[in-house]
C-alpha positions as CSV (number, residue, x, y, z in Angstrom):
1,X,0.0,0.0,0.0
2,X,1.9,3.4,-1.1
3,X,2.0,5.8,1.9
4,X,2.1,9.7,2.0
5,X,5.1,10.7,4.0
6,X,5.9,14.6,4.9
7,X,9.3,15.0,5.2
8,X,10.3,18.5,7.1
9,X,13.6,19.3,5.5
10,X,14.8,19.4,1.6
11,X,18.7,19.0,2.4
12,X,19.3,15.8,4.2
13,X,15.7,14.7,4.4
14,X,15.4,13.6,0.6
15,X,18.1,11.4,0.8
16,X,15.4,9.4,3.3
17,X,12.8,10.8,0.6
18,X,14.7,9.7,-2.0
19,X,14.6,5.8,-0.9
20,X,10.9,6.0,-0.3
21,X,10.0,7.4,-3.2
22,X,12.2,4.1,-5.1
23,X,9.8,2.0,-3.3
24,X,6.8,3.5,-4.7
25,X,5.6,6.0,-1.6
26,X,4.8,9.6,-1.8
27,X,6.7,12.1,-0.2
28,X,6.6,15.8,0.0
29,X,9.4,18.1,1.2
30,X,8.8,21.0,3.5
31,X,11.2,24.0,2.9
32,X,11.6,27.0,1.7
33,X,9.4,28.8,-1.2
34,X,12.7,29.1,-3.4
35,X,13.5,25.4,-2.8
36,X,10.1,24.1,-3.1
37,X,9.9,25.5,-6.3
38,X,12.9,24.8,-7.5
39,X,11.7,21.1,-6.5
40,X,8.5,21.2,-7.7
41,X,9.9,22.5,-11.0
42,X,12.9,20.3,-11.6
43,X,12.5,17.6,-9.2
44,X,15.5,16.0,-6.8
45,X,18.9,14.3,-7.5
46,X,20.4,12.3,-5.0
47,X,23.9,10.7,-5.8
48,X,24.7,7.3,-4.2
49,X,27.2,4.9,-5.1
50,X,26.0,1.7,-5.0
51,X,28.6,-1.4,-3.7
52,X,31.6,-2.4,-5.7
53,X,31.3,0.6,-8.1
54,X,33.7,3.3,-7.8
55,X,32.0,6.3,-9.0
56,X,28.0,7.6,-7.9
57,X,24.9,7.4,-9.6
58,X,22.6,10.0,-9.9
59,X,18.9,9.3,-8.7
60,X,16.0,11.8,-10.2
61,X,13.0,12.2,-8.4
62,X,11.4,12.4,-11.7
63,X,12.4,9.0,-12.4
64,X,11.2,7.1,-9.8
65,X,7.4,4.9,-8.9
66,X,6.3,7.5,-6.3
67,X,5.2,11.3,-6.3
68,X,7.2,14.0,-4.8
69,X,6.5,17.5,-4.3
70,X,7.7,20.2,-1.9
71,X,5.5,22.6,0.1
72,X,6.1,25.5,2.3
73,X,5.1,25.0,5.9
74,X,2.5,26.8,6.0
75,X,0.4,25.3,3.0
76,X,0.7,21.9,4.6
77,X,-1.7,20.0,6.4
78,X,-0.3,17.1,8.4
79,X,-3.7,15.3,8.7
80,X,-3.6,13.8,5.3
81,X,0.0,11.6,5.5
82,X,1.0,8.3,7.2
83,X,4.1,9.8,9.1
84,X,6.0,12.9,9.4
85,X,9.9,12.8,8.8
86,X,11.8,15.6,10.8
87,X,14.8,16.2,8.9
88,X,15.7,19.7,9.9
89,X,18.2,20.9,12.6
90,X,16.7,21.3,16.0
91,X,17.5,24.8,16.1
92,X,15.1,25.1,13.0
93,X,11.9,24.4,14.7
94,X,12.2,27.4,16.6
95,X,11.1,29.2,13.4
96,X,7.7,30.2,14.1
97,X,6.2,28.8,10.8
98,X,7.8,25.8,11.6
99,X,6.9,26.0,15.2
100,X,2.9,26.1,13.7
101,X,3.4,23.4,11.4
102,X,4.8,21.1,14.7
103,X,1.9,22.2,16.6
104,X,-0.5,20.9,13.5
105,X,1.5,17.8,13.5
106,X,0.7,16.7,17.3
107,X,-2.3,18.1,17.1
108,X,-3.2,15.5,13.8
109,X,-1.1,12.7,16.0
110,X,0.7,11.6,13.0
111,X,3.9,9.3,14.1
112,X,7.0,11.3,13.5
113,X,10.6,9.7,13.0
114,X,13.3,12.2,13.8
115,X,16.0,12.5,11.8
116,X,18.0,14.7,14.0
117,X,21.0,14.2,16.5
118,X,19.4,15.9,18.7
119,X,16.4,13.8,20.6
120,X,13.2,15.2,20.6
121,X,11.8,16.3,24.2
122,X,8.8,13.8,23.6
123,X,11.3,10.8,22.4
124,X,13.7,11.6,25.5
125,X,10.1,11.2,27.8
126,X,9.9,7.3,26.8
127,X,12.7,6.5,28.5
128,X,12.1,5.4,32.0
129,X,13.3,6.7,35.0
130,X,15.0,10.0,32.9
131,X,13.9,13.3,34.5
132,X,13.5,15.1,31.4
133,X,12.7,18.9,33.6
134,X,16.3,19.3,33.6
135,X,17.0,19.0,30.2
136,X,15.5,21.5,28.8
137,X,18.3,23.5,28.5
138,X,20.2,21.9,25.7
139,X,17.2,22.6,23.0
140,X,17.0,26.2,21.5
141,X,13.2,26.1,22.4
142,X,11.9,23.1,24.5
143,X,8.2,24.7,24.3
144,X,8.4,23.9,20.6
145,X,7.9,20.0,21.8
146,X,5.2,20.7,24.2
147,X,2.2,19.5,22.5
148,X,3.4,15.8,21.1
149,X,2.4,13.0,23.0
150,X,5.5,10.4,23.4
151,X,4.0,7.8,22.1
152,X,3.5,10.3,18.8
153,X,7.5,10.4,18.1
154,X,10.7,8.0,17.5
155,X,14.1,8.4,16.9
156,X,16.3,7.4,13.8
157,X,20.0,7.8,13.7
158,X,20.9,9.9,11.0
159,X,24.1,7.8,10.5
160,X,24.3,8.3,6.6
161,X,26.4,11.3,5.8
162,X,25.3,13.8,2.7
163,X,25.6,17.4,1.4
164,X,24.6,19.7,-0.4
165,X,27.5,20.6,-2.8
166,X,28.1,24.4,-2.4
167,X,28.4,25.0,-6.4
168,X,25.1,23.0,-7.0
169,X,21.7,24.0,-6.8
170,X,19.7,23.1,-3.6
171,X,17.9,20.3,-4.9
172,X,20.6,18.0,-4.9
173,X,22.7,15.8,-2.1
174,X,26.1,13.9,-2.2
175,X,26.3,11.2,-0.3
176,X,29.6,10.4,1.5
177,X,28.8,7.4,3.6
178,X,25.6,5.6,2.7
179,X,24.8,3.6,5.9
180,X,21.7,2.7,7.6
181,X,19.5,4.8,9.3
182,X,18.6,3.2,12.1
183,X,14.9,3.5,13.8
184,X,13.4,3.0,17.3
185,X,9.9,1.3,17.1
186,X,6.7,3.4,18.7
187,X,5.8,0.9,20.3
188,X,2.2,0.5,19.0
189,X,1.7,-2.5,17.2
190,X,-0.1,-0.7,14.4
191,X,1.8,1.8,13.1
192,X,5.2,-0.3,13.7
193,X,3.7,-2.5,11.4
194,X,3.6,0.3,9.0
195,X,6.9,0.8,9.5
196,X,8.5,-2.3,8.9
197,X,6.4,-2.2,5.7
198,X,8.3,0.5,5.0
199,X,11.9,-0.5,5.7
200,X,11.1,-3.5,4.2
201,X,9.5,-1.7,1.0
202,X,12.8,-0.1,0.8
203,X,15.2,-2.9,1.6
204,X,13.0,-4.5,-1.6
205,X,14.2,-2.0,-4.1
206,X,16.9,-2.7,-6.9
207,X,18.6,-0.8,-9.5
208,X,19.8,-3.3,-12.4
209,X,19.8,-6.1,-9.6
210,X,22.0,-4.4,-7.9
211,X,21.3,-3.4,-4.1
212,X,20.8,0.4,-3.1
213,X,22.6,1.3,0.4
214,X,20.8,3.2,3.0
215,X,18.3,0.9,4.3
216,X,16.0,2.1,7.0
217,X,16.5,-0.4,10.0
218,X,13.8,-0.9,13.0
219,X,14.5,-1.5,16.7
220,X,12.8,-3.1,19.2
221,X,15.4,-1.1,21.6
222,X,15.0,3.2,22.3
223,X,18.3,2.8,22.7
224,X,20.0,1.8,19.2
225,X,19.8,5.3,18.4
226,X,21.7,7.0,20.8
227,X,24.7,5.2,19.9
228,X,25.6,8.4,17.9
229,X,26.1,10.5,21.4
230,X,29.4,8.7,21.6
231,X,30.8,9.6,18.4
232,X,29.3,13.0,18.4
233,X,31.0,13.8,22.0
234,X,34.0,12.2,21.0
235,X,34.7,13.3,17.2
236,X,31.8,15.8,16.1
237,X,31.9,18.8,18.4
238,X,35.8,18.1,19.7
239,X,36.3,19.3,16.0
240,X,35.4,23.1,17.7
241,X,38.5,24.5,19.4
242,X,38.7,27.8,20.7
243,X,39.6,29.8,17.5
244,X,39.2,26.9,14.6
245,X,37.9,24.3,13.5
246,X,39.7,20.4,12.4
247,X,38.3,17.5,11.0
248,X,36.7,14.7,12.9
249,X,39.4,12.3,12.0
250,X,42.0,14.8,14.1
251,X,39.5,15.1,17.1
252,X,39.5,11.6,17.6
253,X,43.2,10.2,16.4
254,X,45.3,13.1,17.7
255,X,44.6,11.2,21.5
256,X,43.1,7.8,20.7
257,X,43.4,6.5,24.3
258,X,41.4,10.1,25.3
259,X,38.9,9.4,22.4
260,X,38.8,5.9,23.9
261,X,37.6,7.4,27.5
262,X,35.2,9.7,26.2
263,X,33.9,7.2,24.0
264,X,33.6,4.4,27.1
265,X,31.8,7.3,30.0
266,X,29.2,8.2,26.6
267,X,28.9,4.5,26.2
268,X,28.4,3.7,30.1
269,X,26.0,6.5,30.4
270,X,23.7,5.4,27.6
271,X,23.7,1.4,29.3
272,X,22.8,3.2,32.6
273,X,19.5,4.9,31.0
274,X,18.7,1.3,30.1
275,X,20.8,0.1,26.8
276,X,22.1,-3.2,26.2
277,X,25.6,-3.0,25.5
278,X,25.1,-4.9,22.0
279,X,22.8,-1.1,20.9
280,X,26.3,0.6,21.0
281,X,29.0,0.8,18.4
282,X,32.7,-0.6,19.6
283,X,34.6,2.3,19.9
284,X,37.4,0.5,17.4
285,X,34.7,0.3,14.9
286,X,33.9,3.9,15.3
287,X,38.3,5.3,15.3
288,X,38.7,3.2,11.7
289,X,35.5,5.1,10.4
290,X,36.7,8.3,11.9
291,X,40.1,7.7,9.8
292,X,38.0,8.6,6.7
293,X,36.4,11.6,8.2
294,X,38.4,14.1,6.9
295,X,36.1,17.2,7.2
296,X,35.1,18.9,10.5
297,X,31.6,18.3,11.5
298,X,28.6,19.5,10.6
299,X,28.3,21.5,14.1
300,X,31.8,22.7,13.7
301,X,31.6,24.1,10.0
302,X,28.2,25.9,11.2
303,X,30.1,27.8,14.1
304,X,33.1,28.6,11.5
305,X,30.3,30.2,9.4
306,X,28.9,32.3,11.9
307,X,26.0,30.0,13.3
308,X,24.6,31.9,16.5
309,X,22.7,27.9,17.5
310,X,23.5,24.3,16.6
311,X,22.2,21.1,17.8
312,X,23.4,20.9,21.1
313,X,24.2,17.2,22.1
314,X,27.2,17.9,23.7
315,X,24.9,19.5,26.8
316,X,22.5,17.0,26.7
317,X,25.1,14.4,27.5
318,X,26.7,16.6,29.7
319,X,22.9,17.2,31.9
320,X,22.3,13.9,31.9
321,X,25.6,12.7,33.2
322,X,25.0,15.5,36.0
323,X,21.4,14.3,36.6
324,X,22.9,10.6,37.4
325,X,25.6,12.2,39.4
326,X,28.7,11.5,36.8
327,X,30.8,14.3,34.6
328,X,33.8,13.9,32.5
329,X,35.9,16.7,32.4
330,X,36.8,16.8,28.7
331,X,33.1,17.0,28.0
332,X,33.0,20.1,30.4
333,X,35.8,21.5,28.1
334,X,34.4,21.0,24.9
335,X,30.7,22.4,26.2
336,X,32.4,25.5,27.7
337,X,34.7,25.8,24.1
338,X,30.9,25.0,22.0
339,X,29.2,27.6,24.2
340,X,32.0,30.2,24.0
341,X,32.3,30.2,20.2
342,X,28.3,30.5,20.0
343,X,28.0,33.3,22.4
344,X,30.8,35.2,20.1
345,X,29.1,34.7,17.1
346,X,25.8,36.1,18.8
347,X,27.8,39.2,19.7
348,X,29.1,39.8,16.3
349,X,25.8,39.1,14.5
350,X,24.5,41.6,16.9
């Protein structure tokens, strides 16, 4: 059965759109009036290289089974779609057309699957025991989340890695690494049935018999996706320094027994929230990885641009470690560096 799928978030969110749209679903983009009709005119291209060939392929929306089209948020009503993908940087939803279009979405109870770092407020309330009160502080605007019911929302982890290419136009993504995106269940029988239809639709789909990477992979665990925190405290936003930026690979290689204890108290803080040690990524795994990574993050090329907010995961770790009575200190550091460099690019945009 094809499904309608709203996707906030043009950039990263068609790579996800991209692969539903190969299995025959319906997806439209929400972003920005230039974008949407750049979209609507032209459609998407998303650039994947498939296993054992050495150069990518170019996928048009145009050419695919299902229907794409791109709105802006306020011409969209949630009501009408299956689920809601939420593709945009948290800081985003702060906009206040945005912040409309979320409060449309809960009202409609859609099931949303975050594609974000960042956990959303009603994701972080299904985890037992975690006083979520004191972690409001590491989201730009916790009210945003206020009206979702828990149930309502998952998490993915937006493990893929894609771009925009800076001389292109803004309908079409690179991807660097096309791995899994990885899904916590809702936990209502119903709709996860819908979405195992889903990642099984697109675990289905092949291009001259030949498998497409980037599957989307469901979890029984909540836990699965907050594997990431580990890499992003220990690579992603130790790329920020106090006057430049360096690429993740440096972050994490410079001091591999360092990266190896941030890495571990991440890991050991996640299993004391509840995970099974087999959710997390071995750290070895994550330090070959990181050998390729020769860019700064995402979070660290946004500060170097001027970006007055970012996704703040390094203070969510950081308050939840406090809230179970544990700190490390080079997470202190690199929150107080994070926090320094934003506060300096609010003063000059001022």
């Amino acid at each position: 059965m094809t499904c309608k799928i709203l996707i906030l978030g043009a950039s990263y969110g068609s790579l996800l759109g991209t692969k539903l749209l190969m299995a025959g679903h319906d997806v439209t983009l929400v972003c920005r009036a230039a974008t949407a009709g750049l979209i609507n005119s032209e459609g998407t291209e998303v650039r994947i290289k498939l296993k054992d060939e050495d150069t990518h392929r170019s996928f048009f929306s145009k050419d695919l089974k299902g229907r794409l089209d791109a709105k802006t948020p306020d011409a969209v009503d949630p009501a009408g779609y299956d689920f809601v993908g939420l593709a945009m940087q948290e800081p985003q939803y702060a906009d206040p057309s945005l912040r409309q279009l979320l409060d449309r979405v809960a009202e409609a109870r859609v099931p949303c699957i975050s594609i974000m770092n960042m956990p959303p407020l009603p994701y972080l309330k299904r985890i037992p025991g975690l006083a979520c009160e004191g972690l409001e502080a590491a989201f730009t605007d916790a009210k945003v989340w206020q009206r979702f019911d828990p149930g309502c929302v998952t998490l993915c982890s937006p493990d893929p890695q894609a771009f925009r290419p800076p001389e292109e136009k803004p309908n079409v993504l690179h991807v660097g690494l096309p791995t899994n995106f990885k899904v916590a269940q809702f936990g209502d029988a119903e709709t996860d049935r819908k979405l195992r239809a889903l990642a099984q639709d697109i675990a289905d789909v092949r291009v001259e018999g030949k498998d497409v990477p980037v599957k989307l992979r469901v979890h029984e665990s909540l836990f699965v996706p907050f594997a990431k925190w580990s890499m992003l405290a220990t690579g992603n936003y130790r790329c920020v320094m106090n006057d430049a930026v360096r690429p993740i690979r440096e972050a994490v290689h410079e001091d591999l027994e360092l990266s190896r204890e941030i890495y571990g108290f991440v890991d050991a803080l996640v299993v004391r929230l509840g995970a099974d040690p087999a959710d997390l990524v071995p750290f070895e795994k994550y330090a070959k990885a990181a050998e390729g990574l020769v860019k700064p993050s995402s979070a660290a090329r946004a500060i170097a641009a001027g970006a007055a907010t970012i996704e703040r995961v390094d203070r969510l770790v950081q308050l939840i470690g406090k809230a179970l009575g544990v700190s490390h200190p080079e997470i202190d550091k690199t929150v107080a560096i994070v926090d320094a460099r934003l506060e300096a690019n609010t003063e000059k945009a001022a």
